[in-house]
VEXDREN-2710 file (C-alpha; in Angstrom, 1 decimal):
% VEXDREN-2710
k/r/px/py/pz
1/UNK/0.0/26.2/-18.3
2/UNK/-3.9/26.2/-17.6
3/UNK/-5.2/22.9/-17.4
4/UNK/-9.1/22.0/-17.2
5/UNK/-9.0/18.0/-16.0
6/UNK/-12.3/17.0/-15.0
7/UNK/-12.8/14.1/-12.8
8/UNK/-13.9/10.8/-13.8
9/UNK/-14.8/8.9/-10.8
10/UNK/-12.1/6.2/-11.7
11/UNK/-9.6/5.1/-9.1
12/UNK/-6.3/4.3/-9.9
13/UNK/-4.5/2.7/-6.8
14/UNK/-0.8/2.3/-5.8
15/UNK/1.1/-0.7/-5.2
16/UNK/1.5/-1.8/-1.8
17/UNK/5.6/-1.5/-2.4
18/UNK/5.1/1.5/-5.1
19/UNK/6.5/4.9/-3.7
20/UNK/5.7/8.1/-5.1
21/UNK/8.6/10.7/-4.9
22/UNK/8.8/14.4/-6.2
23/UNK/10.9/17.3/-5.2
24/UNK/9.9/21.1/-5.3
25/UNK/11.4/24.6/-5.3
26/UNK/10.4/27.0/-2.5
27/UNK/7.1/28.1/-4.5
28/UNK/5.9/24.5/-4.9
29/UNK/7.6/23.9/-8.6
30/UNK/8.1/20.0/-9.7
31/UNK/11.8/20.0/-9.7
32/UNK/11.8/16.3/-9.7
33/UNK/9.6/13.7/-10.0
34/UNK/9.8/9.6/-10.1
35/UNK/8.9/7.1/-12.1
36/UNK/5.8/5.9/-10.2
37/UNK/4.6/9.8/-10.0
38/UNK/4.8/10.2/-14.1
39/UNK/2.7/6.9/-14.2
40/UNK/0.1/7.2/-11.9
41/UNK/-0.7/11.3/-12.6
42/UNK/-0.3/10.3/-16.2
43/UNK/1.7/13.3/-17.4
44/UNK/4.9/13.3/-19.2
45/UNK/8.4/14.0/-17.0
46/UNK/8.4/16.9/-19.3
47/UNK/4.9/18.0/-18.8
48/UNK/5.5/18.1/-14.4
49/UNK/9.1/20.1/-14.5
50/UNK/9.0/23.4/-13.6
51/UNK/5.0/23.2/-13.0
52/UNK/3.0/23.8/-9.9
53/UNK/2.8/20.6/-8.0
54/UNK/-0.9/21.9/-7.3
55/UNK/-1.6/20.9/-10.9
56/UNK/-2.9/17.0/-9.2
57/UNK/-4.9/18.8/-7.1
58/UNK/-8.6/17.0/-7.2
59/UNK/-11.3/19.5/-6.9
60/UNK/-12.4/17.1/-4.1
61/UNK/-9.6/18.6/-2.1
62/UNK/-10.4/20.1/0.8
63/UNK/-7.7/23.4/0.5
64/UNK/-7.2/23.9/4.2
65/UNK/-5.1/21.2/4.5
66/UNK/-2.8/22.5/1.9
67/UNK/-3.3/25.7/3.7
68/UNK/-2.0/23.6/6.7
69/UNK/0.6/21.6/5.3
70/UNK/2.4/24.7/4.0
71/UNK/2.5/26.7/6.8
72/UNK/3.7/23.8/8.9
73/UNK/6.6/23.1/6.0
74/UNK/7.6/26.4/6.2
75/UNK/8.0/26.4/9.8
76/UNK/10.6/23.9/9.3
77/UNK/8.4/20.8/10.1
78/UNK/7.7/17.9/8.3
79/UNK/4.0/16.5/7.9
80/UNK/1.6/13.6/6.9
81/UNK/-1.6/14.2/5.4
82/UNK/-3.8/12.0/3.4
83/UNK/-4.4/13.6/-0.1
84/UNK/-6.5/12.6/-2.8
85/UNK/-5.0/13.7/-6.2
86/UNK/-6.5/14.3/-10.2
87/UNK/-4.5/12.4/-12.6
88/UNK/-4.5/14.1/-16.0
89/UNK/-7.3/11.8/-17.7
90/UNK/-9.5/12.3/-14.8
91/UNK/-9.3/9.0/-13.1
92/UNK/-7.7/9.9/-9.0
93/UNK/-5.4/8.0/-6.4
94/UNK/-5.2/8.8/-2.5
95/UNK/-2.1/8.9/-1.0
96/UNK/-0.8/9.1/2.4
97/UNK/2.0/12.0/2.2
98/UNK/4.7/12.6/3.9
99/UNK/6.0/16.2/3.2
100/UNK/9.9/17.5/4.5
101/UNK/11.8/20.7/3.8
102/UNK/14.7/20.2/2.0
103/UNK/18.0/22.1/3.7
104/UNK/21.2/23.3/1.9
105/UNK/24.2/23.1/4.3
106/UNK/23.5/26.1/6.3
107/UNK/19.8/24.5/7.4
108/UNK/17.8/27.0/5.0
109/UNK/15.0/25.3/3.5
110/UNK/16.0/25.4/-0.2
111/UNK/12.8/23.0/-1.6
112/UNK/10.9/20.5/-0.4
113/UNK/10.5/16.5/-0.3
114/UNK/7.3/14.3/-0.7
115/UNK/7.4/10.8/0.0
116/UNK/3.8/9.6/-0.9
117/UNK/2.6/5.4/-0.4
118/UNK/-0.7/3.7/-0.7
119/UNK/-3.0/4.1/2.1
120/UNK/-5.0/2.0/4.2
121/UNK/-8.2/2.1/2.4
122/UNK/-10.3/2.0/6.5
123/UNK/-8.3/5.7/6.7
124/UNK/-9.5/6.8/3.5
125/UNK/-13.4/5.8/4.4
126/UNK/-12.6/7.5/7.7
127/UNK/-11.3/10.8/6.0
128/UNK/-13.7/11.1/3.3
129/UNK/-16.9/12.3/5.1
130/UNK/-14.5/14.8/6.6
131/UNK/-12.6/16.3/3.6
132/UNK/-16.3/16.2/2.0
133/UNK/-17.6/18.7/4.7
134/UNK/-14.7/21.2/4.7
135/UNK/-15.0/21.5/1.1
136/UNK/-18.7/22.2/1.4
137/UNK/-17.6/24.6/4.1
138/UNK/-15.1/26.2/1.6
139/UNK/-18.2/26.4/-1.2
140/UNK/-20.4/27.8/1.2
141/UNK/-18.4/30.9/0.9
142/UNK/-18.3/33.6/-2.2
143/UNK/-14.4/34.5/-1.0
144/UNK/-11.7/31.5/-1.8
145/UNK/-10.3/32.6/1.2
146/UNK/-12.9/32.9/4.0
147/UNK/-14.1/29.9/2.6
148/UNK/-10.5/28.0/3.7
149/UNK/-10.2/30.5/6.7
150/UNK/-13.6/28.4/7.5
151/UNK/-12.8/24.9/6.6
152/UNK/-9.7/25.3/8.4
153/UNK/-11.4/26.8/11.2
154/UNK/-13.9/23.7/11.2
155/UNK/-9.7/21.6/11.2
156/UNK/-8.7/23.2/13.8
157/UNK/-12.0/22.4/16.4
158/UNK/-12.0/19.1/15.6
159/UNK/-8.2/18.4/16.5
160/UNK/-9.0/20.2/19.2
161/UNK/-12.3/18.3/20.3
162/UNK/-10.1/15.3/20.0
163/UNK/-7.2/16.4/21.7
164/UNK/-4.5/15.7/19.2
165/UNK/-2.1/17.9/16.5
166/UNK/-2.7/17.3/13.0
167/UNK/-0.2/14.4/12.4
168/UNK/-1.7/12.5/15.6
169/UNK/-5.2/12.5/13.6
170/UNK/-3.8/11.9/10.5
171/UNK/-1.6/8.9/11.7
172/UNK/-4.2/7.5/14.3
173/UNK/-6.9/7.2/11.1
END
């Protein structure tokens, strides 16, 4: 289904109690989604099933970090990243995610599990100027994927000046 949501500059914000759950397949398919997620993205239960979760993804998104939170799910591991998504009449929440594999009884990873809560709104100002220049990094290139090899790139050197994995930085925000 193509989609062409354009953002609106208008925040919707979660609850401090609200939880957002969904479930996917191995591909990144809705296979489940909660109350609270049909409200604040604004689409019908019907409308998520079987779609690409990437179909809240704000154009504001940096897409190294999805680049990194994949590859770190399908190493098995679980991660928390904060993620700013596009609700289906524009308007956008942040969210700080936490993202497991699902395992059948055998430990394969058969799906995945995203637990996502409201943020602290000091980590979002402190996240913002950074997601804003790895997605400028990522435009500065013709090629989708130099452009996140590069933002990613950028990722990676500044964990690194700071001494700390991915979920330290995000959790220390």
């Amino acid at each position: 289904m193509t989609r062409t949501v354009r953002p609106t500059g208008i925040e919707s914000v979660l609850g401090d109690e609200e939880l957002i759950v969904s479930k996917t397949d191995l591909k990144g398919r809705i296979t489940y989604a909660n109350d609270v997620f049909v409200r604040m993205g604004k689409y019908p239960y019907s409308e998520l099933m079987g779609e690409p979760h990437s179909m809240i993804r704000h154009p504001d998104m940096p897409r190294c970090v999805f680049k990194l939170l994949w590859d770190t799910l399908q190493s098995g591991q679980e991660i928390f990243a904060y993620i700013v998504n596009l609700a289906k009449d524009g308007s956008h929440y942040w969210v700080l995610a936490h993202v497991t594999p699902t395992r059948d009884d055998r430990g394969n990873i058969v799906g995945y599990h995203s637990n996502r809560r409201r943020p602290d709104r000091a980590a979002i100002e402190r996240i913002s100027p950074i997601y804003k220049a790895l997605s400028a990094e990522e435009g500065r290139h013709a090629n989708a994927k130099e452009g996140m090899r590069a933002s990613l790139d950028m990722m990676v050197g500044l964990l690194k000046k700071q001494g700390v994995g991915y979920d330290e930085f995000v959790l220390s925000l």
